[in-house]
C-alpha positions, 0 to 999 in steps of 0.5 A: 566746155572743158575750161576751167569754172566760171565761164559763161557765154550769150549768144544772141542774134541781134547785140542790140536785144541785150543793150536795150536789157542791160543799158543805162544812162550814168555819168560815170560810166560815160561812152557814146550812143552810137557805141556799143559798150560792154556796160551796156550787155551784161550785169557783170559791168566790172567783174571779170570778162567770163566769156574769155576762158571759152573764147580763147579755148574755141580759137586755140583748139576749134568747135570741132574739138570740142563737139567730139569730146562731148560726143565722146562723154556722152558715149561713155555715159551710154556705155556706164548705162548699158553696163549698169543694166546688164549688171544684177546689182545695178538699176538704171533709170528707164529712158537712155541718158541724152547728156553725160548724165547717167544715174545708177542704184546699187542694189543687194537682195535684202537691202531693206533702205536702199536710199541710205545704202547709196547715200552711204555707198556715195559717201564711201566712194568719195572718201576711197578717192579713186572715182567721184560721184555726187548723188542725186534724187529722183522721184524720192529714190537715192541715185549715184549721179556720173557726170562724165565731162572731161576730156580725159576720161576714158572707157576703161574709167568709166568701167572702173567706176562701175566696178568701185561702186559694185566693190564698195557697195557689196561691204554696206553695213546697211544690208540687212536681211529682209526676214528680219 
């Protein structure tokens, strides 16, 4: 949602499904029945209030805003996705992403360990410093795991990503020749 970590949001229909979860009767917390007291919805009681950075966030730029921004991230991880498939050193998962979320393998003929060459291409990625990219695991293969969640971002940072990778990733020491 564009707001800094560690915000968090409930909604629900009916206030009273989270006081009868989260109230209780202690003496030092003293309050009314009749009032609805933020003690008495949440686990947080004294820490501080998460939702606020979302609310202030919603009331200063509008639901709108922020649905097209998502929407925008969510079109440029279909862009990566595309790119990525029609790239010969890239694979891409069989289904289109439905989030941000796009996960890509770089792969070179004669790679014999393909999860270690990403493991390692994710390592260099991050250490070059132009674009960050976590890795992640899918059914035991190694993928690098964008996630584009910033309104910032652009198309031309989403190609450059790719770019980076194919760059970094055609100098991996674990290439080996499959003959061997």
């Amino acid at each position: 949602m564009f707001v800094p970590k560690a915000c968090s949001a409930v909604l629900v229909r009916d206030a009273q499904t989270l006081a009868r979860t989260f109230a209780h009767d202690e003496a030092y917390i003293p309050h009314e029945d009749d009032e609805l007291n933020a003690v008495d919805i949440t686990l947080e009681y004294s820490r501080p209030l998460r939702a606020l950075k979302l609310w202030l966030a919603l009331r200063v730029h509008g639901a709108q805003s922020f649905r097209e921004a998502i929407t925008e991230n969510c079109e440029q991880a279909q862009h990566l996705y595309r790119s990525a498939a029609a790239h010969p050193n890239f694979e891409v998962l069989a289904s289109p992403p439905q989030l941000s979320i796009v996960p890509f393998r770089h792969v070179l003929p004669g790679c014999i360990d393909l999860n270690a060459h990403n493991i390692d291409l994710c390592s260099r990625m991050q250490q070059d410093g132009r674009v960050y990219i976590s890795p992640a695991t899918i059914d035991g293969q190694v993928w690098l795991r964008p996630c584009f969640t910033n309104f910032r971002t652009t198309l031309a940072d989403v190609d450059i990503t790719l770019a980076i990778a194919h760059e970094l990733g055609s100098l991996d020491p674990h290439q080996h020749s499959s003959s061997n």
